[in-house]
MARMILO-178755 format. One record per atom (N, C-alpha, C): residue in one letter; x, y, z. Coordinates in pm, whole numbers, plus 32768, in hexadecimal, padded with zeros to 4 digits. Example, Ala and Ser with C-alpha at 12.3 -4.5 7.8 and 13.67 -1.06 7.14 Angstrom:
<nodes>
A85277DC7830C/A84CE7E3E830C/A85287EB6830C/S85057F1F82C4/S85577F9682CA/S850A80038313/
</nodes>
This chain:
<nodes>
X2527A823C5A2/X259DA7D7C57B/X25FCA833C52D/X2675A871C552/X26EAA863C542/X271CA85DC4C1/X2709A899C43E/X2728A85AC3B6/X27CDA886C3A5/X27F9A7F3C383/X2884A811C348/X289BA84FC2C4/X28FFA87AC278/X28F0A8C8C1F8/X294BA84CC1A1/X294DA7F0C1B6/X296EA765C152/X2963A6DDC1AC/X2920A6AFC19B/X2921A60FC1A6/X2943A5D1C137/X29B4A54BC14B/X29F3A515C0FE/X29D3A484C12C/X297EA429C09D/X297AA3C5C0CD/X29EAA341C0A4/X2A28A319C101/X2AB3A2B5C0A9/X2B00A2D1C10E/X2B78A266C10F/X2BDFA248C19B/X2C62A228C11F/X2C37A235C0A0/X2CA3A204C058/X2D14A277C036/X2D7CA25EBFAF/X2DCAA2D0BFA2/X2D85A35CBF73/X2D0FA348BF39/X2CC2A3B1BF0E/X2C8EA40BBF64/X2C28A3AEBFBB/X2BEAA3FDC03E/X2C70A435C07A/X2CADA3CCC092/X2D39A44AC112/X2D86A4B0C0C3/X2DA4A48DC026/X2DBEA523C000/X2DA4A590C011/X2CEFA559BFE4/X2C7CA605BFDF/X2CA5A630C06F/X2CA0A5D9C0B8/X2C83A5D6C161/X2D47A645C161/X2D92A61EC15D/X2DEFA66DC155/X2DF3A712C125/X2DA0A720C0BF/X2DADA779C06D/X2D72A7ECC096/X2CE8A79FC0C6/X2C65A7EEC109/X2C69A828C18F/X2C9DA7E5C1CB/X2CCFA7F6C259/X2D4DA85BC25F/X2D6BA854C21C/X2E31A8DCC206/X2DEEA92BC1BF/X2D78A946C1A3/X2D44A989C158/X2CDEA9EEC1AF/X2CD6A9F1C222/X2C9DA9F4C2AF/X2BF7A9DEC278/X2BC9A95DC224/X2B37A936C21E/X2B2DA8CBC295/X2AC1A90CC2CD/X2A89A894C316/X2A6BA821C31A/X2AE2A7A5C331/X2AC9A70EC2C5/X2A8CA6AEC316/X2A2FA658C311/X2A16A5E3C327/X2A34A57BC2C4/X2A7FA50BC31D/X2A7BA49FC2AB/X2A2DA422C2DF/X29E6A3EFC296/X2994A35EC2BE/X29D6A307C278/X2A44A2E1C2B9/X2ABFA28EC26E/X2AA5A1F2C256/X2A29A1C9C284/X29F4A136C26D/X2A07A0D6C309/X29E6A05DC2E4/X2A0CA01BC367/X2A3D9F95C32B/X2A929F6BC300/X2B119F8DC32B/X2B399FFFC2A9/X2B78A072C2D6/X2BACA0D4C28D/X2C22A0AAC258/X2C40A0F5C1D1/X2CCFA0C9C193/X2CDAA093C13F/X2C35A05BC0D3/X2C4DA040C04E/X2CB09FBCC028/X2CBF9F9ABFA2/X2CED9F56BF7C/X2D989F42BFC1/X2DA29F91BFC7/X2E3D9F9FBFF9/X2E469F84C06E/X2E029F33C0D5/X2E1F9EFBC15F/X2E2C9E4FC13A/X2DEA9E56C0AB/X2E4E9D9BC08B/X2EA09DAFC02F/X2ED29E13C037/X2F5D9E0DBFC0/X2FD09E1BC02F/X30569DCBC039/X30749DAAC0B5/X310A9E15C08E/X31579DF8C01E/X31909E58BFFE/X319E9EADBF60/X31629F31BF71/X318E9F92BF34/X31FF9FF5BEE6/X322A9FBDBE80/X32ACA009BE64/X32A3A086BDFC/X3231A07CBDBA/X3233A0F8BD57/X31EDA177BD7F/X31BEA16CBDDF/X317EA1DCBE10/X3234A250BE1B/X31E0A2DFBDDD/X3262A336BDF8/X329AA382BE85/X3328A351BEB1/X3366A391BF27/X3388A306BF96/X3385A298BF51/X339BA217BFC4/X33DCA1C4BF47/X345DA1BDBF3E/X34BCA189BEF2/X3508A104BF3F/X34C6A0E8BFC2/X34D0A080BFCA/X3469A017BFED/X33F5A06EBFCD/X3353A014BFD4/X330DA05CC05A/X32ACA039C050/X3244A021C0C3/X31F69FE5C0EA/X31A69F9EC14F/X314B9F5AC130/X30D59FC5C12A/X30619F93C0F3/X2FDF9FD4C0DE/X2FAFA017C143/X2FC29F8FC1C8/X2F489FE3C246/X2FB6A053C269/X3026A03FC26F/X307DA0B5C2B0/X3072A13CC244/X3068A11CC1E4/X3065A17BC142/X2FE7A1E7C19A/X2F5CA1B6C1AB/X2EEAA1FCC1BD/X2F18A21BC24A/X2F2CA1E2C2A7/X2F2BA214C348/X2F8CA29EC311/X2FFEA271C2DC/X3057A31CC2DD/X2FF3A364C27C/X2F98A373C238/X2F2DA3CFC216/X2ED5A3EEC24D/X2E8BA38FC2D1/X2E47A3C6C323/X2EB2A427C378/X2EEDA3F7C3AF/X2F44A44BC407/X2F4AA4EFC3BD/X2F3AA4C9C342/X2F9EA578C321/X2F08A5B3C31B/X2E92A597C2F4/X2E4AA5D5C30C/X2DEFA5F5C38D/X2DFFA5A1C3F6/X2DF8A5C4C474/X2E50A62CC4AF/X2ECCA630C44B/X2EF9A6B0C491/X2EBFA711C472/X2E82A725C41F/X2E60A79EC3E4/X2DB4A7B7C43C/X2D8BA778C476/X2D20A748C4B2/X2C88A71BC47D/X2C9FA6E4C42C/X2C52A692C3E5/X2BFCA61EC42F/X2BAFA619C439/X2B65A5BCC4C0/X2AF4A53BC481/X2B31A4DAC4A0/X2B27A455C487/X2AC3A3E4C49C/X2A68A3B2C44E/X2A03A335C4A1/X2A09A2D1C48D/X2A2CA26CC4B4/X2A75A1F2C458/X29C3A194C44E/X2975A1B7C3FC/X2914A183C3AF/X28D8A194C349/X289BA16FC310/X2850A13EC29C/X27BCA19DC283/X27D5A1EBC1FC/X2760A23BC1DA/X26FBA1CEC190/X2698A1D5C1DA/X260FA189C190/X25ACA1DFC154/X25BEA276C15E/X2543A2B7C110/X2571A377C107/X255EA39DC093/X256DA42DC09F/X24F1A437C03D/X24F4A4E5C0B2/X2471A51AC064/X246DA5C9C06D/X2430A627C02D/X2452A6A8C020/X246CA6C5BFBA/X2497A750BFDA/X24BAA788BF56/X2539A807BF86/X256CA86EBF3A/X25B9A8CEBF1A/X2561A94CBF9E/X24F6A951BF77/X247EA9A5BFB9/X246EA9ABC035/X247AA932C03C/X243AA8E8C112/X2486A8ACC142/X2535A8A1C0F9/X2571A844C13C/X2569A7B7C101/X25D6A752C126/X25AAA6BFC102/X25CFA690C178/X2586A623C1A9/X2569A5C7C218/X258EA569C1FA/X25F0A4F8C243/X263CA473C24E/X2619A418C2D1/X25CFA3A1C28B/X25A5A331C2EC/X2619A2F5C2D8/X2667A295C34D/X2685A24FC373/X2697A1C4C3CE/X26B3A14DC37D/X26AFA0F8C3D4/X2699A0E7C46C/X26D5A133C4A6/X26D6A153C544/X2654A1B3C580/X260AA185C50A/X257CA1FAC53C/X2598A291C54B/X2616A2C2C53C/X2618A362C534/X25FBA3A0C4B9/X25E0A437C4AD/X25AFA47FC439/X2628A4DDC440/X264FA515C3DC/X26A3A577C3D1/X268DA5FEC369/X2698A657C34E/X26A8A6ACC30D/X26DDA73BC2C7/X26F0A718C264/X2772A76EC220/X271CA7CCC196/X2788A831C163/X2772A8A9C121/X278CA850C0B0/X2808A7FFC08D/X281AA7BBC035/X284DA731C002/X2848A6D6BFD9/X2861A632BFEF/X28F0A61EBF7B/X2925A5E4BF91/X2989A58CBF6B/X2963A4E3BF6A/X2953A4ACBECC/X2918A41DBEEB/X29ACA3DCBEBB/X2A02A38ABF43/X2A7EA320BEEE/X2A66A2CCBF29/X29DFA275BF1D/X29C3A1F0BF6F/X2A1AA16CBEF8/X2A58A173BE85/X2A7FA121BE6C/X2A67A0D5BE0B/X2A9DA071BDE6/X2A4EA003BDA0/X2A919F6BBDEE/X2A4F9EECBDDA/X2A739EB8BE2C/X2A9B9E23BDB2/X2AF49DC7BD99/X2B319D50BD48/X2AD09D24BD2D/X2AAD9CCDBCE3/X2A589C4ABCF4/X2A8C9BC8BD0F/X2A909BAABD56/X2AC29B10BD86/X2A769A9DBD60/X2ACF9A27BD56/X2A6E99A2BD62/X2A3D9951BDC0/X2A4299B2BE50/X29FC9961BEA5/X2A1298FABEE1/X2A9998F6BED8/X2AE89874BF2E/X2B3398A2BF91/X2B2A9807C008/X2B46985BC071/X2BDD986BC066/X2C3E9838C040/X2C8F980AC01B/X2CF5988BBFC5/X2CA29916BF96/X2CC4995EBF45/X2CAE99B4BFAD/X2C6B99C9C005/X2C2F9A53C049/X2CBA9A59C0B0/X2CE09988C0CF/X2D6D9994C13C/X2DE299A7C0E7/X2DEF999EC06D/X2E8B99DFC03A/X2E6F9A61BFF2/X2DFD9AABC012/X2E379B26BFC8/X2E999B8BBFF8/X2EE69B9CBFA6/X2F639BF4BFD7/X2FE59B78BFDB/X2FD09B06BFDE/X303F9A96C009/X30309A75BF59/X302C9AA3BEF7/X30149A64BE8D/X2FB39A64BE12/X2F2A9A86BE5A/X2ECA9AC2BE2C/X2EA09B2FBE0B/X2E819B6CBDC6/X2E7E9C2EBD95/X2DF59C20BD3A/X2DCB9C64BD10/X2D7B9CAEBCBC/X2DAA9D0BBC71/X2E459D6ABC6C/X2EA79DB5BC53/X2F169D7CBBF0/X2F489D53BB86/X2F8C9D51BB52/X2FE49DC8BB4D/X2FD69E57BB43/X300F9E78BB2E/X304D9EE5BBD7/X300A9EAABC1A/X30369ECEBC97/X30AC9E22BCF2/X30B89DDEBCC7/X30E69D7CBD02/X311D9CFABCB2/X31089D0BBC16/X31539CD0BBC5/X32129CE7BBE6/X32009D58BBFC/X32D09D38BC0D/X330A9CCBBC83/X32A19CB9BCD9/X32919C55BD2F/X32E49BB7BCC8/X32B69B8BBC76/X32B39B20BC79/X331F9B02BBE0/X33859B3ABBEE/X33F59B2CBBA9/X34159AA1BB86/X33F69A9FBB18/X34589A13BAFF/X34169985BB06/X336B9990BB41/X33159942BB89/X32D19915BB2F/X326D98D0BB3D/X31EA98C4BAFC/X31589884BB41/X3120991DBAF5/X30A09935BB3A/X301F990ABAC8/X2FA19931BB01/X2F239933BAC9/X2EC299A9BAC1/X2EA899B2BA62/X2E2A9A1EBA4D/X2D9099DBBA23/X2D4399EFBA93/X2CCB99DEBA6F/X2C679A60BA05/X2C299A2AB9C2/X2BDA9A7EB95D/X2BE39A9CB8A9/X2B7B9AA4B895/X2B6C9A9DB831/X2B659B22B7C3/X2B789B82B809/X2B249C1EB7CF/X2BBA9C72B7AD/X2BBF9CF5B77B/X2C1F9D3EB772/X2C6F9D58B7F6/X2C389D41B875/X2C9A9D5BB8DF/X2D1A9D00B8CA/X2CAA9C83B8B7/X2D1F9BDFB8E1/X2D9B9BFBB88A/X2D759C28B7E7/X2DB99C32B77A/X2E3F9C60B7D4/X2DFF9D12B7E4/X2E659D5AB812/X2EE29D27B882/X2E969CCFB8E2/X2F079CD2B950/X2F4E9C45B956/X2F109BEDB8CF/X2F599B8EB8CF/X2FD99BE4B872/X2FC49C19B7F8/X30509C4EB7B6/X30939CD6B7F6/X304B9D04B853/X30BF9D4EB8CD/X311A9CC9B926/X30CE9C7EB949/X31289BE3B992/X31999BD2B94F/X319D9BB2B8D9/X31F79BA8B89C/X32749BD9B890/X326C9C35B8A3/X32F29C8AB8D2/X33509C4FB95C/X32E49C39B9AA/X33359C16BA31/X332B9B53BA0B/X32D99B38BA14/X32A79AA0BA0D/X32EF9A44B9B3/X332F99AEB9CC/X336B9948B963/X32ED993DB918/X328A9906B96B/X31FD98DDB915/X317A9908B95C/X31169920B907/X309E9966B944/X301D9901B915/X300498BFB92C/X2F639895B942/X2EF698D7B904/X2E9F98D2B8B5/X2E2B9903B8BC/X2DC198C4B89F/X2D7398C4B946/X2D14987DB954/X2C9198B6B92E/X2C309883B8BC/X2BCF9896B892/X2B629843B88E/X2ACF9861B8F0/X2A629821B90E/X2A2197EAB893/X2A10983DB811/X29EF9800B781/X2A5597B9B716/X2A0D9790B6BF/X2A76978CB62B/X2AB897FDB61B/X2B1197F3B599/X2B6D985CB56C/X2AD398B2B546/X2AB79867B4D3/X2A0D98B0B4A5/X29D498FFB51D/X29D698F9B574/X29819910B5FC/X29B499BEB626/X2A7F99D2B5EC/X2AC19A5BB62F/X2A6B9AC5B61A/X2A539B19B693/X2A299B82B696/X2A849BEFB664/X2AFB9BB9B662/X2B5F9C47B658/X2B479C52B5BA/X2B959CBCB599/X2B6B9D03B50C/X2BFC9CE6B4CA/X2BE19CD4B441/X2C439CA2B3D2/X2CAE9CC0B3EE/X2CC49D2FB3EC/X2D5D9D5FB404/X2DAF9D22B474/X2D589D16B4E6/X2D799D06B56A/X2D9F9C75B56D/X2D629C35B522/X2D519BB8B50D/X2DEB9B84B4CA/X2DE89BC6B475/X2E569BA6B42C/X2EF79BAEB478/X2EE49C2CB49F/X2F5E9C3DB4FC/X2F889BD7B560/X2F4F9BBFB58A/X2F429B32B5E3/X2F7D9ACCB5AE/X2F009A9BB54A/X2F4A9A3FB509/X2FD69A24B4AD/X300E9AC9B4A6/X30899AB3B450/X311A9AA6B4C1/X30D59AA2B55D/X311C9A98B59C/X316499F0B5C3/X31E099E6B5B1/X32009960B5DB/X320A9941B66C/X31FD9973B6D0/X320C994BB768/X3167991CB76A/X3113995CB73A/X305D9942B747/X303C98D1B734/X30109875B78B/X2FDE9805B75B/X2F269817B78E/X2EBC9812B728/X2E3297E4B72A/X2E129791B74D/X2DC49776B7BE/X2D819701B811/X2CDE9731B821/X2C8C96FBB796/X2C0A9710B765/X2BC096B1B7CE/X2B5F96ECB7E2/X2ACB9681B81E/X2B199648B8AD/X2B6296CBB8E8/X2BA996A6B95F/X2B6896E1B9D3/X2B5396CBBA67/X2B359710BAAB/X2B7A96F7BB29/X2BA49724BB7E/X2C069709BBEE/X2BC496C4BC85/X2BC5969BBC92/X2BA59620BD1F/X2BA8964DBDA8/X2C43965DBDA3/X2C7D9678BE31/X2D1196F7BE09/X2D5796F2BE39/X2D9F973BBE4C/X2E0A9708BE98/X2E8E96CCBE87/X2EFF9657BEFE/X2F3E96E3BF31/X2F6996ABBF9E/X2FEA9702BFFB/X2F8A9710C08A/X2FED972FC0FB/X2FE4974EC14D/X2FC597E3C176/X306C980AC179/X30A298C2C195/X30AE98F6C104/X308698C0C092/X309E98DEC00E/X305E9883BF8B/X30609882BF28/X3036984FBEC0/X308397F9BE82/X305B9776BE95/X30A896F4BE5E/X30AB96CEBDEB/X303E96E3BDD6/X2FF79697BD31/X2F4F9679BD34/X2F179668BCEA/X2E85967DBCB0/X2E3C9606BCA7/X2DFC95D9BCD3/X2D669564BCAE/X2D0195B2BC60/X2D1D9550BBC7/X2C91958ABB84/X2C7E952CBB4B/X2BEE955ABAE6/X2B7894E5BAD3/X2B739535BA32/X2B8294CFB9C2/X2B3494EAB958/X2AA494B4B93F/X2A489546B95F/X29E89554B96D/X296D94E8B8FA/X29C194C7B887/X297B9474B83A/X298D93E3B827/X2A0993CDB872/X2A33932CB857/X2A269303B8CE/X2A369367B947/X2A1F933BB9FA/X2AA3932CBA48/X2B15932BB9AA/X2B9592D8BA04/X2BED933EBA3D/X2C1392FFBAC1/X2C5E9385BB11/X2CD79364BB06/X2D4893DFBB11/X2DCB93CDBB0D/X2E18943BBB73/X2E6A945ABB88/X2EBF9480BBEE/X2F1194C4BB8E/X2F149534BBAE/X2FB49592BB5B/X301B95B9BBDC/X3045954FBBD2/X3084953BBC64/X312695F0BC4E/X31429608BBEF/X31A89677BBCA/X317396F8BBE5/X31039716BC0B/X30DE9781BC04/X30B597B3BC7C/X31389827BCAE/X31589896BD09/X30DF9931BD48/X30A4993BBCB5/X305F99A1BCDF/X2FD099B1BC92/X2F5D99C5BCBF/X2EED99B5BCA2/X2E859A7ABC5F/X2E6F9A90BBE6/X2E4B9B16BBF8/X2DB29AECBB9D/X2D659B39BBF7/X2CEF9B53BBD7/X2CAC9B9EBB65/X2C8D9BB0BB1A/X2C6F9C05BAA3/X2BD89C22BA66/X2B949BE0BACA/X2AE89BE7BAB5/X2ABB9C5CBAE8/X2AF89CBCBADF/X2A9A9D3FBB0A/X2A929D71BB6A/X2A5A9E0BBB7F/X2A639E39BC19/X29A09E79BBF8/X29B89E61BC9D/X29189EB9BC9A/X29109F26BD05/X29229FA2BCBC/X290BA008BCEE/X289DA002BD79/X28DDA078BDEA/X286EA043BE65/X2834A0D0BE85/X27C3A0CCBE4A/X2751A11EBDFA/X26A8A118BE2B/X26B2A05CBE67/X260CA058BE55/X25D8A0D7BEB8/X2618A0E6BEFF/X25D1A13EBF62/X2599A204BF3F/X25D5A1DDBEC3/X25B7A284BE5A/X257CA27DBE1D/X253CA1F0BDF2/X24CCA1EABD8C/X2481A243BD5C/X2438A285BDED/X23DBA2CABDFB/X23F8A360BDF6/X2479A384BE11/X24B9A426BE28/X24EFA44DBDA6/X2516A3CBBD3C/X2566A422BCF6/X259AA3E8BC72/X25D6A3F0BBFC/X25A5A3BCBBA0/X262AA35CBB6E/X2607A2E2BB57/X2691A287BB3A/X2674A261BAD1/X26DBA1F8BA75/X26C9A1D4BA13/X26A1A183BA14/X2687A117B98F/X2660A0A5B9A7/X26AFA047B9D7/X2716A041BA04/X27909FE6BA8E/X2790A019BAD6/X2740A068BB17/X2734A0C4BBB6/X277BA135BBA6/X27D8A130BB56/X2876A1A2BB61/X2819A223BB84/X282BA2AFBBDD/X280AA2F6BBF9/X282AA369BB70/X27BAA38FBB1B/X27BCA3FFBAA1/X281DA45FBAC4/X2883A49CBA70/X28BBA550BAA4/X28A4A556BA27/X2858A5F4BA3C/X285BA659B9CF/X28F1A68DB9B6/X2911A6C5BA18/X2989A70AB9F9/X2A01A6F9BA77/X2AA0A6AEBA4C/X2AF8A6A9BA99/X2AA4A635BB20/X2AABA678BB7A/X2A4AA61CBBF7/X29F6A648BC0C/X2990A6A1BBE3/X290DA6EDBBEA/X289EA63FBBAD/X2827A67CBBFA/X27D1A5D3BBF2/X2774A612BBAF/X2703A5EEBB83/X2682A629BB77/X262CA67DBBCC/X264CA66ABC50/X2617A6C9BCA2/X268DA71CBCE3/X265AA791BCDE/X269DA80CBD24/X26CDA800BD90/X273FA800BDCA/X2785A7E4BE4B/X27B7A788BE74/X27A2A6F6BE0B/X27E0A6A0BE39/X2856A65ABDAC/X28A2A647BDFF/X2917A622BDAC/X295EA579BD8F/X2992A565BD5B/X298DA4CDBD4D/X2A33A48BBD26/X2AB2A455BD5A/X2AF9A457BD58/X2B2EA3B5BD52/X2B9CA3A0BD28/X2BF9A2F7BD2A/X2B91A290BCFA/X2B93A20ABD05/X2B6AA1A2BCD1/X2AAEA183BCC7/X2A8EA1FEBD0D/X29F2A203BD01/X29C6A265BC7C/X2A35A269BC28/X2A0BA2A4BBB2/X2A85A280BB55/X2AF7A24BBB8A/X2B57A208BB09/X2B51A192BAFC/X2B11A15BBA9C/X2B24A0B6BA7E/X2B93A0ACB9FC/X2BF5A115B9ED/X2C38A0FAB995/X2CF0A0E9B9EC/X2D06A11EBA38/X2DBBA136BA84/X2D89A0EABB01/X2D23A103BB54/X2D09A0BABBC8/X2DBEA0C1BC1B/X2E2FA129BC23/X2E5BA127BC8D/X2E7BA175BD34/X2EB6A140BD6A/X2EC6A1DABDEF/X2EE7A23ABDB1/X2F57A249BD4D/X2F84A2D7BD3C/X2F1AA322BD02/X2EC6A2F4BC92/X2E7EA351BC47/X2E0CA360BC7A/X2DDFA2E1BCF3/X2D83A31FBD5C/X2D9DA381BDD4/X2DF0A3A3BDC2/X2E38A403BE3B/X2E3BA47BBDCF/X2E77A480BD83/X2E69A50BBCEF/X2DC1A52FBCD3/X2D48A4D5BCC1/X2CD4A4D4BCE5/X2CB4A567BD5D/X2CDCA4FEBDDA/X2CABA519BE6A/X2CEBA5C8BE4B/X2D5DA5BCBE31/X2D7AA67DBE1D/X2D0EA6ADBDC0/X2D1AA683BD4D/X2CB5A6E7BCFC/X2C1FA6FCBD59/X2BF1A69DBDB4/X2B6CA6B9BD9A/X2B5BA714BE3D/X2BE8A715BE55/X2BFBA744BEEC/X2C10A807BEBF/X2C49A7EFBE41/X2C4AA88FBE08/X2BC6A8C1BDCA/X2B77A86ABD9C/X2AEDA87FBD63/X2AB9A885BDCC/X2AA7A86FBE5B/X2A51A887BEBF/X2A72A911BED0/X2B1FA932BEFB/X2B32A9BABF26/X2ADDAA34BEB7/X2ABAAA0ABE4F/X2A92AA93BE10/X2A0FAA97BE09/X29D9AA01BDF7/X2949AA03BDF7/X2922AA10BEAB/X296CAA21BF05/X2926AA70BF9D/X295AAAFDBF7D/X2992AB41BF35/X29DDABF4BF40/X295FABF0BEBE/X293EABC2BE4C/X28D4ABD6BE30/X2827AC10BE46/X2830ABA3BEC2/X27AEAB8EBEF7/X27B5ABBBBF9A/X282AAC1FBFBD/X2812AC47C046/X27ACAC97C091/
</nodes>
């Protein structure tokens, strides 16, 4: 078998960066771009802050013009899903895939991602992108003037309900416990609350989700009295319960934290020698395209030296 001198696992802005970088770089690239490839950004419908598209983009078109540029460079493509790596720096590392093929490379690139947490309605899975986000700060300018909801209770919710604010008349924040119950931390807490658009909706949990092609307004249930109500005003729905890194399948190769996040010693260097680790499978703090694409370069320049290293 044939070893490539980088396999890159990820279809998102990260993977197609490295995949850019590595490939103009004349390294031998494979990417196992997932099935469906393209990361978070194939339900983000339009894109405006990404830099060099001043009049937007949508997401899936955002990544297709990044596959494209690195196919020019000839970068060669599998549109599936890594279920197992194994090796080392020494012997090479070996890549199972969904599709029953094995692959193997001199050095790995891991940008499999992290993935929202949702609530599991069907109702949310059909308006995401029409209303629904997990992104505040990717799709809050969206909803000017509107008023939306934030589910959660922890320092995320804090955060992207008082980023809402800026764009938003009024923001929602829907919380599964008591006030007693916030996970978020004092400060965070406070900010919130010194906000006047914020309104607290304690011991709340959401039902359904109204609209058709978009987000109407909200069915929820206070979880302690039973009684349901309708926030019939509310335009846009954002998620704030967390992301979970998509990791299980490294358990065994390589060393994560205690939230899966993939360890770097240094820049995108991992614990093991040769493999590198880039975008939302190691930032749980910015989680966006741009700084997962700034990622996908660094760890696409840490490959080039660690193969002129080890030639």
């Amino acid at each position: 078998m044939e070893a490539y001198d980088c396999i890159i696992l990820g279809g998102g802005p990260a993977g197609m960066t490295a995949a850019i970088y590595t490939s103009r770089s004349f390294i031998k690239t494979l990417v196992i771009a997932g099935n469906p490839s393209g990361g978070q950004l194939l339900q983000t419908s339009d894109v405006e802050n990404f830099p060099g598209f001043f009049q937007g983009i949508s997401g899936p078109e955002l990544i297709s013009n990044m596959r494209n540029q690195a196919e020019k460079f000839e970068a060669e493509f599998v549109d599936s899903n890594a279920i197992d790596i194994s090796g080392s720096k020494e012997e090479n590392f070996k890549v199972k895939t969904d599709s029953g093929k094995e692959y193997e490379g001199r050095s790995i690139i891991i940008a499999t991602g992290a993935s929202a947490r949702w609530l599991g309605l069907e109702s949310e899975q059909k308006l995401r992108g029409k209303g629904v986000s997990a992104c505040a700060t990717c799709d809050g300018y969206f909803f000017r003037d509107k008023t939306v909801a934030v589910v959660g209770g922890g320092d995320s919710a804090m955060e992207e309900s008082t980023f809402l604010t800026k764009f938003a008349d009024k923001v929602y924040v829907l919380v599964r416990k008591s006030k007693d119950g916030l996970r978020a931390s004092k400060i965070m807490q406070k900010k919130a609350f010194d906000k006047e658009k914020i309104q607290f909706m304690f011991n709340t949990e959401v039902l359904e989700i109204l609209g058709e092609n978009k987000v109407s307004g909200l069915k929820v249930v206070n979880n302690q009295t039973k009684e349901e109500n309708t926030l019939e005003d509310v335009e846009g729905l954002f998620l704030a319960i967390g992301h979970i890194p998509n990791t299980d399948f490294l358990r065994n190769f390589i060393e994560l934290d205690h939230k899966g996040y993939i360890k770097v010693t240094e820049e995108t260097k991992t614990t093991k020698p040769g493999v590198f680790a880039a975008g939302d499978v190691i930032d749980f703090k910015y989680r966006q395209a741009v700084t997962a694409a700034g990622m996908g370069c660094e760890a696409a320049i840490d490959v080039s030296r660690f193969l002129e290293e080890h030639a």
